[in-house]
Residue, then its C-alpha position, 0 to 999 in steps of 0.5 A: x763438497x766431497x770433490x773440494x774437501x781434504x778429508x781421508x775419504x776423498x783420498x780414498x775415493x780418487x784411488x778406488x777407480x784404479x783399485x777398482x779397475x774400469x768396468x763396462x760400465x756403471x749402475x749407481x744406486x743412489x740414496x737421492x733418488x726415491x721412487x715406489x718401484x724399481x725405476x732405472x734412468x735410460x737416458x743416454x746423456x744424463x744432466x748432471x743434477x745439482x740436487x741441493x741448495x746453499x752451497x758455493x758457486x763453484x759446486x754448482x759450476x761443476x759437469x759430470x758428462x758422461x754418456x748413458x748406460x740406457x742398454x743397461x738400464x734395460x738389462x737392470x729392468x729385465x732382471x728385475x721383472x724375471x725374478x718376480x718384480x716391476x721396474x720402471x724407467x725414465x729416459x730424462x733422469x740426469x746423475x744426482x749428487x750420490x752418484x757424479x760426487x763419487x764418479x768425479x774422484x773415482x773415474x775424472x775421464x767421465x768415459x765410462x756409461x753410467x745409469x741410476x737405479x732409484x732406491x724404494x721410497x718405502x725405505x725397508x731393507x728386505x726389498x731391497x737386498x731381493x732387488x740386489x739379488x735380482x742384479x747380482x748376474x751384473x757382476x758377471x758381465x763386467x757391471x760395477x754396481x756403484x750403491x752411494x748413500x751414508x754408512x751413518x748419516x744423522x744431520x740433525x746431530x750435524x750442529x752438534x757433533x761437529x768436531x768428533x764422532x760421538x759415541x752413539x756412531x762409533x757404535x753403529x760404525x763397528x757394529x755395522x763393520x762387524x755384521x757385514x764381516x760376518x755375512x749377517x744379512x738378518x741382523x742387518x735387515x732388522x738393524x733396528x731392533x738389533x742395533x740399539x743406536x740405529x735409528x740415531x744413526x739413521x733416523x730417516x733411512x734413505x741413505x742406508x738403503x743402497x747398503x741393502x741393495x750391495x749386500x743383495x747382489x754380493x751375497x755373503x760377507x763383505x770387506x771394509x774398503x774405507x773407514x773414517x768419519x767425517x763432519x763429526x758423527x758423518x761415517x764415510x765407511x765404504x764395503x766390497x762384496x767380491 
């Protein structure tokens, strides 16, 4: 419900297009979409997905329509393939809702090509920060790596937490501000183990792991762009690496 909500990340999210600027074009890495490999969507007139249930009509009347990135989904594969992995492709892949929610506030016009990247299905965090290293060169070549999950994301805590951030989030939210501050890939990676609320904060990983992937293809510190929580213990944190 991003689109119709009045919370502070919609506000921040319409705003990043023209932080931003308009790149070439777009590779979404969403949290909703999970594969065994590497597997990037050519198709050049993706469906918008609506990949949920139980929610008002008028969410599901909503289109985002913009054109396919297939020549980049294609430069994504080959840049996987040549530092030593595999990649797929599917060439009717539409947009999930990780990537067209943002898309919509971000660049309403709907003119700029966009292709997904599925994350691992495995959800470990070391292969993917190598998958983001793979498509670092991206970033070169006027590519906006989009990475689209949740910075804490415990729905199970969802009926619980509502109305405030309970302290185990505030917890992993500045830890996890502070890592990426400080360039710690390795404590980020084994965020289990170094981060005592880790796996509250994310009990199933999957909207941690496009996390993973900017980091890889940023390398080094990043800066927090947003902060703010949402729903109660959701952070809706957002980070650059420039």
């Amino acid at each position: 419900m991003l689109v119709f909500e009045d919370i502070p990340a919609r506000t921040f999210i319409q705003g990043l297009g023209k932080t931003l600027g308009r790149p070439r074009a777009i590779l979404c890495v969403s949290a909703h979409w999970e594969a065994a490999q590497p597997t990037a969507s050519t198709a050049p007139r993706p469906e918008t997905i609506h990949d949920f249930y139980g929610f008002p009509d008028e969410l599901y009347r909503l289109r985002y329509a913009a054109p396919g990135a297939p020549e980049l989904a294609r430069r994504a594969t080959g840049l996987i393939e040549a530092a030593g992995g595999r990649c797929a492709v599917d060439g009717a892949r539409g947009l999930d809702h990780g990537a067209w929610n943002p898309l919509m506030l971000m660049y309403p016009e709907a003119d700029i090509p966009v292709a997904q990247l599925s994350i691992l299905s495995s959800l470990e965090p070391a292969p993917h920060v190598a998958l983001g290293r793979a498509l670092a060169p991206l970033r070169d070549e006027g590519i906006l790596i989009l990475c689209s999950g949740g910075a804490v994301h415990n729905l199970r805590q969802f009926g619980i937490d509502r109305e405030r951030p309970a302290e185990w989030a505030i917890a992993f939210d500045e830890w996890l501000a502070d890592r990426i501050a400080a360039g710690d890939e390795a404590g980020l990676v084994n965020y289990r183990t170094t981060q005592p609320d880790g796996r509250m904060a994310h009990p199933r990983a999957e909207h941690f792991m496009p996390l993973f992937v900017a980091l890889g293809a940023g390398g080094g510190a990043g800066r927090a762009l947003h902060r703010s929580f949402a729903h109660g213990s959701l952070s809706m944190a957002a980070y650059a690496w420039d």
